[in-house]
C-alpha positions, 0 to 999 in steps of 0.5 A: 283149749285145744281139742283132744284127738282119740286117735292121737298118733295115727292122726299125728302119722297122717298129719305129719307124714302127708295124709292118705288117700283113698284109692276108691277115690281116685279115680273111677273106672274098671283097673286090673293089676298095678296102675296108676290109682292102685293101693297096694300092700305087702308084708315081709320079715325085718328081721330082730322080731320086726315086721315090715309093711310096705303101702302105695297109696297115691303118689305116696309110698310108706315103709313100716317097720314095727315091733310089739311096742314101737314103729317106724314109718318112712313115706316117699314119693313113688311112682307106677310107671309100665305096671312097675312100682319104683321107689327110693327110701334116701340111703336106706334102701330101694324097691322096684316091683312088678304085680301079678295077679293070683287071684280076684276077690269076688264083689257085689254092689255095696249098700243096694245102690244101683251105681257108683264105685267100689274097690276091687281087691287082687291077691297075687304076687310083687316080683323084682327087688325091696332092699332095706337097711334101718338105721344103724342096721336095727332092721334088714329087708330083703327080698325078690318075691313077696304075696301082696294085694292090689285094690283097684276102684271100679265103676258099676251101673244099673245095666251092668251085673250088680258088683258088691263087696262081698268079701271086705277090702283087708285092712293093710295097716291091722292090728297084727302089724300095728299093736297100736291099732289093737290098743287104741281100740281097748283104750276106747270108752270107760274113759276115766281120764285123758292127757295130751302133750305135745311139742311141735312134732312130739306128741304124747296121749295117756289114757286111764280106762277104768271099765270094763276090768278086762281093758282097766290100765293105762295106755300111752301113745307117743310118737315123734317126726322128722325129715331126712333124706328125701324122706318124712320118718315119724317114729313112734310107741306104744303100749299098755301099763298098769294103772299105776303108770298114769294117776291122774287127779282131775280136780286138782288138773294135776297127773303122774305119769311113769310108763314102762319101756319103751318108756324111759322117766317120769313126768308130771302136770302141775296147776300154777297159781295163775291158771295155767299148767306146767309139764314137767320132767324127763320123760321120753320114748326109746324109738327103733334104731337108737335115740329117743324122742322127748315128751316133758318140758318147758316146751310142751303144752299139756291138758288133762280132761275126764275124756276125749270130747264128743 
């Protein structure tokens, strides 16, 4: 039997748009500004009540574009070249900007070691241009001046004076740009049962949490990847219902599962008479720009288990 994964949709967003990499481990010595090991952030406006979110990480940059149940991400190859940082999203829009640093964050040495490498973390300014059209127009950016931070790795030794972090590096991908975020972490402990399908690139998690009372309901993350344009997309939902959106019967390996939006139908599992499951119904995810990903069906392999395992 597979192995469950807690975080089911941002492990199936790293997996299927690339990974990430940590910038503090790319490379050691003292940056400043934009350069080739930087990790870089900024949000802005998308315009509808969406948020965009733009990472450069490793040769890789990614546009979020997220709304209070469903996301987008676009991930490209970019590139820092001069302290510019350029990058092409197929037909959907561009961006090249520059970085000025506003301000430094102080540091300390972390954890009491006498050397090593930490992270740098720079708030300033991206000028130039990002333009972005979502498909069919659900989502606008467009802008030539937009506050951002910079994390560069730096190397310290004992003869240097000590650096630490006293001020943690921000989250990029946070709770107040992702919600999924926020929900995969009310949805973790007081587990009473887990359900995972998943077809190829389409995958589904519901989790029914039963303790504390404040967090009781059932949480469901659903996301589905492509590539078009140059581009890896994965689109993506997520959100929490009532406890009557999940019922799962765990001794007879059998579950119901009817979410709301951005939901749309049913499903259920079923024990055949040989020992094996069957996951059934018409049950999809209505994603940002129009379309729907589906989660039931023949082709989809599904488990029920009481958790997530150790």
């Amino acid at each position: 039997m597979p192995r469950f994964k807690p975080l089911a949709i941002t492990t199936l967003a790293l997996a299927l748009l690339g990974g990430a990499s940590d910038a503090a481990a790319t490379k050691s010595g003292n940056a400043s500004g934009l350069g080739p090991t930087s990790f870089a952030v900024f949000r802005l406006p998308a315009g509808d009540g969406l948020t965009a979110l733009l990472e450069r990480s490793g040769d890789t940059t990614t546009l979020w574009i997220t709304g209070p149940t469903q996301f987008n991400a676009y991930r490209v190859h970019g590139k820092v070249a001069a302290g510019r940082l350029s990058a092409r999203f197929g037909g959907l829009g561009r961006l090249s900007l520059r970085f000025k640093p506003t301000r430094t964050l102080p540091v300390e040495r972390p954890g009491g070691r006498c050397g090593g490498l930490t992270v740098q973390t720079e708030l300033g300014v991206f000028t130039g241009g990002i333009h972005f059209a979502g498909e069919g127009g659900y989502s606008h950016v467009d802008a030539s001046r937009v506050p951002g931070e910079v994390l560069n790795p730096i190397r310290y030794d004992c003869a240097s004076p000590p650096p630490t972090v006293r001020h943690s590096s921000h989250r990029t991908i946070d709770e107040r740009v992702l919600p999924l975020l926020r929900l995969e972490r009310e949805a973790e402990g007081g587990h009473a049962a887990v359900l995972q399908a998943s077809s190829g690139p389409q995958a589904l998690t519901a989790v029914a949490v039963d303790r504390p009372p404040s967090r009781a309901g059932a949480y469901l993350f659903a996301g589905g990847a492509e590539e078009a344009g140059g581009m890896k997309i994965l689109r993506g939902g997520a959100v929490k219902a009532p406890p009557t959106a999940f019922q799962p019967d765990l001794a007879a390996g059998a579950a119901t599962l009817a979410p709301p939006f951005p939901f749309t139908g049913s499903a259920s599992l079923a024990r055949n008479p040989d020992g094996t499951s069957s996951w059934s119904g018409d049950l999809s995810l209505s994603v940002l720009g129009g379309g729907s990903v589906p989660l039931a069906g023949a082709a989809f392999k599904a488990f029920l288990a009481k958790d997530f395992p150790g």
